[in-house]
C-alpha positions, 0 to 999 in steps of 0.5 A: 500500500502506498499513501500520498497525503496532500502530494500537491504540498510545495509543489508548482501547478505544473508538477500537481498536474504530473506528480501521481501520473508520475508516481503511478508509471512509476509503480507499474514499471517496478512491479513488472507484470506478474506482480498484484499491483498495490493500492494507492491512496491518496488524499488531496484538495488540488483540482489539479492533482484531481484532474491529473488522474481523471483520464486514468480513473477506471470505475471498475478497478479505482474508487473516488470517495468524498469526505465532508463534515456534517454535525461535527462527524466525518461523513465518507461519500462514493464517487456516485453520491458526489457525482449526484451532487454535482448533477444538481449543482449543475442543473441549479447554476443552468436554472438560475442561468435560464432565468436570468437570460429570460429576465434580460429579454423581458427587460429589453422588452419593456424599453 
């Protein structure tokens, strides 16, 4: 098992975007084929780090968790209950965009 905690610490935005992409070629060419690949764990809070490994991310072999506080708890999420939560977020910001197109036209209507 390998566990990054916060990778992205002092490093420039352009190695946050190599650092586990790099680490992870890493692993696989010392482990050769044979060999059971070793979990890697990592925590962040860099949108880079993040979106470094999105083209690597397999559903089937890798795990996306979300950790936030409510009532004081650590409440540990799955990628699909985030992935749910940004669908709303993104139908909200669509709506809100819609009614304020909508309010811009009666606006200029009215003139």
């Amino acid at each position: 098992m390998i566990l990054f905690d916060e990778p992205e610490t002092h490093l420039h935005p352009r190695w946050q975007r190599t650092i586990v992409p790099s680490v992870i070629a890493a692993v696989d060419a010392l482990r050769g084929e044979n060999d059971t690949p070793p979990q890697l764990l990592i925590a962040t809070h860099a949108p880079l780090v993040l979106a470094s490994v999105e083209p690597l991310f397999s559903r089937d072999l890798d795990e996306l968790f979300h950790l936030k506080v409510v009532d004081g708890n650590v409440v540990l999420e799955s990628a699909d209950a985030v992935e749910r939560q940004q669908q709303e977020t993104a139908r909200k910001a669509a709506d809100a965009k819609r009614k304020k197109t909508s309010q811009q036209g009666a606006g200029k209507k009215r003139r």
